[in-house]
N, CA, C and O of each residue as an XYZ file, in Angstrom:
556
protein
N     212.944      2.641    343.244
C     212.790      2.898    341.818
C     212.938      4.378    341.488
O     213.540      4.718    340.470
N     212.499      5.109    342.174
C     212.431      6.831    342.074
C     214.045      7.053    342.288
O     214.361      8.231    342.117
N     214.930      6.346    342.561
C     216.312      7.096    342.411
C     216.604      6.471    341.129
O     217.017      7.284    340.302
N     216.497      5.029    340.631
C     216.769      5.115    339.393
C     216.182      5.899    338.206
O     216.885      5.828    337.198
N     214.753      6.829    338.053
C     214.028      7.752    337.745
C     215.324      8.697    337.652
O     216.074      8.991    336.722
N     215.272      9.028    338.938
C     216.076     10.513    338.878
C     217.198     10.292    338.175
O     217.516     11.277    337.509
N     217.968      9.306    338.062
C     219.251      9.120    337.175
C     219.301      9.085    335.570
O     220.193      9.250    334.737
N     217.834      8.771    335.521
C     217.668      8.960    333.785
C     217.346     10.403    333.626
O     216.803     11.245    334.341
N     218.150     10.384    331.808
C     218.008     11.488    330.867
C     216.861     12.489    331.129
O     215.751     12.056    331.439
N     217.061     13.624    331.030
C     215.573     14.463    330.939
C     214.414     13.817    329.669
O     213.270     13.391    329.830
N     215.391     13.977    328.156
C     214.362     13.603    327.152
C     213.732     12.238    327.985
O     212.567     12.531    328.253
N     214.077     10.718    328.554
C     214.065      9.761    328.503
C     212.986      9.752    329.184
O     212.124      9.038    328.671
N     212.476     10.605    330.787
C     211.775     10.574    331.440
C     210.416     11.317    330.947
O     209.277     10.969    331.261
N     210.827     12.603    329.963
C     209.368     13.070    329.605
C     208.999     11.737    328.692
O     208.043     11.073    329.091
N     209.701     11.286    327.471
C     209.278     10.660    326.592
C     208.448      9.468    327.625
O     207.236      9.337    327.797
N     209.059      9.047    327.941
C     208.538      7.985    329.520
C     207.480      8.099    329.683
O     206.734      7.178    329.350
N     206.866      9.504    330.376
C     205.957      9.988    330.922
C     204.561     10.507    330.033
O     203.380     10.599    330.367
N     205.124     10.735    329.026
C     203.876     11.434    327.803
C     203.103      9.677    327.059
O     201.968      9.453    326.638
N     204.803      8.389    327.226
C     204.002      7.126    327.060
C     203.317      7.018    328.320
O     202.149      6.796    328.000
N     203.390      7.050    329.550
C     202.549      6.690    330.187
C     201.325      7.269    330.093
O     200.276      6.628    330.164
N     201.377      8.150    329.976
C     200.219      9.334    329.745
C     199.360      9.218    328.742
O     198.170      9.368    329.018
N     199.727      8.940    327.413
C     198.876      9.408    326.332
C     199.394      8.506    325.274
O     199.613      9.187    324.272
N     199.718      7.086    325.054
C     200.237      6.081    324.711
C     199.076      5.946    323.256
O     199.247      6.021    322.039
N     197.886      5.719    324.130
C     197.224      5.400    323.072
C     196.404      6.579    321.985
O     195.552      6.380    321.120
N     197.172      8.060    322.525
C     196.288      9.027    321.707
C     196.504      9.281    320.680
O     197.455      8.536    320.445
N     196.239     10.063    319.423
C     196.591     10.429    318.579
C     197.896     11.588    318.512
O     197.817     12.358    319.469
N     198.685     11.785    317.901
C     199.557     12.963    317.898
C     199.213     13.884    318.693
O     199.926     14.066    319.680
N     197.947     14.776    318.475
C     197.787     16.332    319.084
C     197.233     15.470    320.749
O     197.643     16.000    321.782
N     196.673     14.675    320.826
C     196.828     14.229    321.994
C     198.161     14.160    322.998
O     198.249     14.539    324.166
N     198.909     13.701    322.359
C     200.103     13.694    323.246
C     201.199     15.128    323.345
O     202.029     15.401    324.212
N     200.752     15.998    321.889
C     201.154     17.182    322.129
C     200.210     17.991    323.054
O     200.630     19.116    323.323
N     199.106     17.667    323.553
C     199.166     18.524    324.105
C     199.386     17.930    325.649
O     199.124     18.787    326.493
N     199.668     17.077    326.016
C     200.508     16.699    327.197
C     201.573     16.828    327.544
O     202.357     16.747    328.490
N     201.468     17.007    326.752
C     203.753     17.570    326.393
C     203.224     19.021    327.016
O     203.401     19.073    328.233
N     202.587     20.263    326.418
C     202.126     21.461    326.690
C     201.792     21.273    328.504
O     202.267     21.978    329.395
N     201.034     20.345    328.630
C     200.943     20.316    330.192
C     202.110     20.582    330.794
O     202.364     21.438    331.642
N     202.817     19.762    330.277
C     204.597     19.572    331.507
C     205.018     20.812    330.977
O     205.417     21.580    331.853
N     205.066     21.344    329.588
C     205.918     22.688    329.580
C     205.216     23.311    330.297
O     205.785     23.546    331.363
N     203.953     23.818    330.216
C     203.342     24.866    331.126
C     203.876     24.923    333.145
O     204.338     25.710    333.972
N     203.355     23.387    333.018
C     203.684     23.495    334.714
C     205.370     23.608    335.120
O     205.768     24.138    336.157
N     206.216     23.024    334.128
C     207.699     23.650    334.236
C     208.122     25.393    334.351
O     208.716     25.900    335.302
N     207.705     26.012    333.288
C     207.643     27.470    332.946
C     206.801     28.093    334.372
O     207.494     28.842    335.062
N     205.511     27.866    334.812
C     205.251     27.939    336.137
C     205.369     27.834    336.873
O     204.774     28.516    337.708
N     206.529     26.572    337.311
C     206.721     25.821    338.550
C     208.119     26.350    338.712
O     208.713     25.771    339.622
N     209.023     27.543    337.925
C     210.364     27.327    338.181
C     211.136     25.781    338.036
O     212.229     25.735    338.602
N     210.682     24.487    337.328
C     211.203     23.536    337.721
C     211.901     22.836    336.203
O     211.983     23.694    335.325
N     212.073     22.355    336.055
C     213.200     21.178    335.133
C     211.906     20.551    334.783
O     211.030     20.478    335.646
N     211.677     20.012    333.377
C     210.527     19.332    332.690
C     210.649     17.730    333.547
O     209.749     17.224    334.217
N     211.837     17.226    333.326
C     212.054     15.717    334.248
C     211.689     15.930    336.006
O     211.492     14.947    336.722
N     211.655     16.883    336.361
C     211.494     17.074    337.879
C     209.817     17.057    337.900
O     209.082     16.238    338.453
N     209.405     18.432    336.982
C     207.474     18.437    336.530
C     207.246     16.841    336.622
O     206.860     16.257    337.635
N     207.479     16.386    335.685
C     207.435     15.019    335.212
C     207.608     13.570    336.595
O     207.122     12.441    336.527
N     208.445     14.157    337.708
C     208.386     12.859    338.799
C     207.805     13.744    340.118
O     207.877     13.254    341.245
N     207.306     14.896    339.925
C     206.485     15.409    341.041
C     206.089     14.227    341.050
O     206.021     13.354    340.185
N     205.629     14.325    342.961
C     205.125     13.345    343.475
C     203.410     13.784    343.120
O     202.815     14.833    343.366
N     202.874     12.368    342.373
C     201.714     12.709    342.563
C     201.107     13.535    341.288
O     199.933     13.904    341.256
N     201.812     13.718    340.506
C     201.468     14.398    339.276
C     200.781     14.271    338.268
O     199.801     14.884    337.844
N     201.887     12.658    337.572
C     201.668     12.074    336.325
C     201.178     10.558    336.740
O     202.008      9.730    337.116
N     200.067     10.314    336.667
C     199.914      8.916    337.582
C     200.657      7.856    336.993
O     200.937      6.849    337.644
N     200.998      8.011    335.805
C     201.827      6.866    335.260
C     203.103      6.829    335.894
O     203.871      6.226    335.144
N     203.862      7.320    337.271
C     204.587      7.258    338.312
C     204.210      6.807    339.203
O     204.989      6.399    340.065
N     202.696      6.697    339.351
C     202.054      6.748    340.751
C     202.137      5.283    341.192
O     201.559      4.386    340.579
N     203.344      4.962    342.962
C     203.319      4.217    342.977
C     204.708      2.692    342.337
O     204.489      2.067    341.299
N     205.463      2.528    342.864
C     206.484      1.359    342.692
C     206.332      0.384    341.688
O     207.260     -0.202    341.131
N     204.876      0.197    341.434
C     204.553     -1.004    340.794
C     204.307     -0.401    338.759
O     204.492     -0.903    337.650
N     203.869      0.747    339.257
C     203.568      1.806    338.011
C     205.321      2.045    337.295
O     205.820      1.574    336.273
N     205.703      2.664    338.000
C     207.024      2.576    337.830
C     207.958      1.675    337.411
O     208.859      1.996    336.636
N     207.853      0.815    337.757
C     208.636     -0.604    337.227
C     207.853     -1.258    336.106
O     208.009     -2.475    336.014
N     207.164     -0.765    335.369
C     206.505     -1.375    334.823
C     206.521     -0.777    333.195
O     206.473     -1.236    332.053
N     206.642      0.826    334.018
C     207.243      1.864    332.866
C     208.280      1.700    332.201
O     208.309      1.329    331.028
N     209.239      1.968    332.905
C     210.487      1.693    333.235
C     211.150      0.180    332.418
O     212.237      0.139    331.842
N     210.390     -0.725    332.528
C     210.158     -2.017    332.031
C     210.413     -2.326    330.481
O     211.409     -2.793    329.929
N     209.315     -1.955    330.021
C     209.035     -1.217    328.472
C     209.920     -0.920    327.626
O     209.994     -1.166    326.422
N     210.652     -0.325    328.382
C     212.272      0.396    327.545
C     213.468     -0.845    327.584
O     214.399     -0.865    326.779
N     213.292     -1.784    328.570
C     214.122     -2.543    328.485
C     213.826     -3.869    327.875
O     214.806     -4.581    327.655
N     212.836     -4.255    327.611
C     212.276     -5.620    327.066
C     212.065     -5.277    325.025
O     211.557     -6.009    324.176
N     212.478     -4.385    324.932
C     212.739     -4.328    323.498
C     210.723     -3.868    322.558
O     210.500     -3.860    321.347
N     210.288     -3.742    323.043
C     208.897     -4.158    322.737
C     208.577     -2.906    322.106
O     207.919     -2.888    321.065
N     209.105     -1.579    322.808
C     208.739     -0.173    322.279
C     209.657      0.366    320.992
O     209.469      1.393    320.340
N     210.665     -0.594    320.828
C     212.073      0.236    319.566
C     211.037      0.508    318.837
O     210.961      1.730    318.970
N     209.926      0.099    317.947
C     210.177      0.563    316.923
C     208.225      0.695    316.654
O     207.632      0.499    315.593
N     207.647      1.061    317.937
C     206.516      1.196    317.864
C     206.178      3.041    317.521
O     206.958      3.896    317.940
N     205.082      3.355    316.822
C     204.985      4.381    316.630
C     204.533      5.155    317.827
O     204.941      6.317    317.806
N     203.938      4.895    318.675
C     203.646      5.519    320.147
C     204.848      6.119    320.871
O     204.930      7.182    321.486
N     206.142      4.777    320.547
C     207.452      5.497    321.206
C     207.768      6.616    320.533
O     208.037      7.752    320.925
N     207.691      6.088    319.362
C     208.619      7.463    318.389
C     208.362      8.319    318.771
O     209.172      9.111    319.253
N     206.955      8.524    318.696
C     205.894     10.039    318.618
C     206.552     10.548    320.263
O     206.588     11.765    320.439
N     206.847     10.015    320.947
C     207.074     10.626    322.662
C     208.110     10.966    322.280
O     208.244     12.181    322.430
N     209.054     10.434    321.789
C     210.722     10.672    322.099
C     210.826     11.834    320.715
O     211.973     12.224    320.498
N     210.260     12.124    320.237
C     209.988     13.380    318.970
C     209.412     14.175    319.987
O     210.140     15.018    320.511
N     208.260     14.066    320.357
C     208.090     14.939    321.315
C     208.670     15.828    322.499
O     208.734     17.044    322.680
N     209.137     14.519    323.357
C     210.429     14.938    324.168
C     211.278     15.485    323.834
O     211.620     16.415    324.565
N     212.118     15.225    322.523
C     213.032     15.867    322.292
C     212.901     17.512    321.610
O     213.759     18.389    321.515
N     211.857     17.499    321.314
C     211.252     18.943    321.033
C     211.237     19.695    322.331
O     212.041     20.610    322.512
N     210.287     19.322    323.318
C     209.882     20.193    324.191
C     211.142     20.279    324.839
O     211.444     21.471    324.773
N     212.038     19.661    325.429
C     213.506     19.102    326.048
C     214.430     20.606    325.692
O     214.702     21.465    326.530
N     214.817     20.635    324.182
C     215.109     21.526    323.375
C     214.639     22.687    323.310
O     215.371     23.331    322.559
N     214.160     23.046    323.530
C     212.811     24.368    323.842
C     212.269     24.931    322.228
O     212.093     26.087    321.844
N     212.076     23.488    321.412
C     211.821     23.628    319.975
C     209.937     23.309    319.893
O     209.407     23.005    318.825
N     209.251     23.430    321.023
C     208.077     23.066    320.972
C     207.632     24.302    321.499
O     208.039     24.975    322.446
N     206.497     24.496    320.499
C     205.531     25.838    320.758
C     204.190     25.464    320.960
O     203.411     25.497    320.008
N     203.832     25.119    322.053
C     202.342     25.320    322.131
C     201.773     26.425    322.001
O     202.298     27.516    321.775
N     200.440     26.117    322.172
C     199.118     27.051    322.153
C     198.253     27.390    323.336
O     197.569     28.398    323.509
N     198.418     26.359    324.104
C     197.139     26.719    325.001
C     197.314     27.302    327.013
O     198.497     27.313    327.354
N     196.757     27.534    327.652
C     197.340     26.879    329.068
C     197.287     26.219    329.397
O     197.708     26.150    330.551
N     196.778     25.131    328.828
C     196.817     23.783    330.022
C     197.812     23.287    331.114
O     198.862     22.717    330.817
N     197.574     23.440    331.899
C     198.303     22.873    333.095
C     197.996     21.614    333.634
O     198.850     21.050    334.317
N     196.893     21.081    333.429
C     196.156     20.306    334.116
C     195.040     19.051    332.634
O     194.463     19.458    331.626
N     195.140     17.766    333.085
C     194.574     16.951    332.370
C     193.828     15.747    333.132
O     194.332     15.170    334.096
N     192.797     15.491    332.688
C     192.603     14.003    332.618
C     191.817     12.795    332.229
O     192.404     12.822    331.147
N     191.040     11.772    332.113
C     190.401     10.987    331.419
C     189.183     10.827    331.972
O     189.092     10.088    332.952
N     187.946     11.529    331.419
C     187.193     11.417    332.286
C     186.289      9.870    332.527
O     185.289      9.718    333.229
N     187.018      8.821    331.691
C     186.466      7.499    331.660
C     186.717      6.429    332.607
O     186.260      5.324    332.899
N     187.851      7.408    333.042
C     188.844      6.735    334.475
C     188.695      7.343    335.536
O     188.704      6.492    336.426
N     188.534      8.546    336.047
C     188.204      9.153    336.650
C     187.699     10.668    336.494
O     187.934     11.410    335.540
N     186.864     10.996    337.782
C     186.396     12.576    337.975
C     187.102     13.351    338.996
O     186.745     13.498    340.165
N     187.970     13.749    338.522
C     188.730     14.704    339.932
C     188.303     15.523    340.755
O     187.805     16.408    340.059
N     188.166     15.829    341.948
C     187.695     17.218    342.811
C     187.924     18.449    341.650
O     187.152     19.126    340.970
N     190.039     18.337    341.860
C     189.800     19.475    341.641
C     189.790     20.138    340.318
O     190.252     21.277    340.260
N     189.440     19.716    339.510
C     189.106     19.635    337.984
C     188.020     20.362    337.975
O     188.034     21.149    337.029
N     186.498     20.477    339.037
C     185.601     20.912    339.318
C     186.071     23.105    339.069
O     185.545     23.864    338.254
N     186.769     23.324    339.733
C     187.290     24.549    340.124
C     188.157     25.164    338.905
O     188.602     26.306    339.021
N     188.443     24.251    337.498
C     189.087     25.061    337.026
C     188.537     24.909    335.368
O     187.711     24.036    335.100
N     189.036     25.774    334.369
C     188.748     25.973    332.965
C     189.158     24.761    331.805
O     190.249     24.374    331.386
N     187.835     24.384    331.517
C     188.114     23.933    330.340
C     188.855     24.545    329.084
O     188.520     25.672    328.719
N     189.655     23.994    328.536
C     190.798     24.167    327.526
C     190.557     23.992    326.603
O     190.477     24.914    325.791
N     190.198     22.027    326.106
C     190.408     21.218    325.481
C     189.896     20.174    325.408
O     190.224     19.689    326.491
N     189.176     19.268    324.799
C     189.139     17.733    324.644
C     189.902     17.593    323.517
O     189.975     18.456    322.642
N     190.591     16.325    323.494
C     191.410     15.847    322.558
C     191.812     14.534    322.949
O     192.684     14.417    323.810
N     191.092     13.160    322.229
C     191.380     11.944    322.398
C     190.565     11.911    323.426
O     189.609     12.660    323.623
N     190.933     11.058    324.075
C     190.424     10.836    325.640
C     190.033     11.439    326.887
O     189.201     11.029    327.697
N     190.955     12.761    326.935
C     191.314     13.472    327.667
C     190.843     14.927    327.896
O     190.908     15.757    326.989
N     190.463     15.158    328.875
C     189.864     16.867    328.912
C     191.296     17.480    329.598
O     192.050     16.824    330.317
N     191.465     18.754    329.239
C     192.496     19.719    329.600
C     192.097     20.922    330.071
O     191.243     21.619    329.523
N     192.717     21.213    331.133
C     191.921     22.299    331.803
C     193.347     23.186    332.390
O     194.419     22.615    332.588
N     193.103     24.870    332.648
C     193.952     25.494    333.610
C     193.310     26.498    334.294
O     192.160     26.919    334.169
N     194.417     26.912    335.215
C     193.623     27.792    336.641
C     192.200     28.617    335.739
O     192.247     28.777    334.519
N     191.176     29.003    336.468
C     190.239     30.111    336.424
C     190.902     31.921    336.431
O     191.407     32.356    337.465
N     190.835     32.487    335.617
C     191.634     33.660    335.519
C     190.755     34.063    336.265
O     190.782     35.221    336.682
């Protein structure tokens, strides 16, 4: 599945990835997940779609079954015309474009209803927004 990943669009895979991510948040929720991948791109030397299929990154990759399932979504017609898609693929195509300006550092996110990370312990709160706490390195 990860080579058909790599063969899709850049916009296709963030938009992809910000639905896996933050599907059910409000707008500034998913903007600021979008801000995650720009940050760790701009940091990482890397391509937003590459940020985006690090191994191990975005858990909504994590895993064959996650993946096909994503992946899925786009082909069963179910997302055309839901507002969750829109809002990603507006998104994507902003950040994609280098037409998205965040605000914050976040590098780092996650739900603390789903889980407590190690290393979440070690670094700065950012943000809550929706579901999600946002955090980056300790200066």
């Amino acid at each position: 599945m990860i080579n058909e990943l790599i063969e899709m669009g850049e916009i296709l895979v963030v938009a992809l990835t910000l639905l896996g991510e933050a599907e059910g948040e409000p707008w500034a929720g998913k903007a600021m997940v979008a801000e995650v991948m720009v940050n760790r791109s701009h940091g990482r030397g890397m391509s937003l779609k590459n940020v985006c299929l690090e191994y191990r990154q975005f858990s909504c990759w994590n895993g064959e079954k996650n993946q096909q399932k994503l992946v899925n979504r786009t082909a069963d017609g179910t997302l055309i015309n839901s507002q969750p898609w829109i809002d990603c693929l507006i998104l994507a195509k902003l950040i994609c474009e280098n037409n998205f300006k965040g605000t914050s550092s976040a590098t780092h996110f996650y739900n603390p209803k789903l889980c407590h990370p190690r290393w979440a312990k070690d670094m700065e709160e950012i943000a809550r927004v929706g579901n999600h706490i946002f955090l980056a390195e300790k200066k």
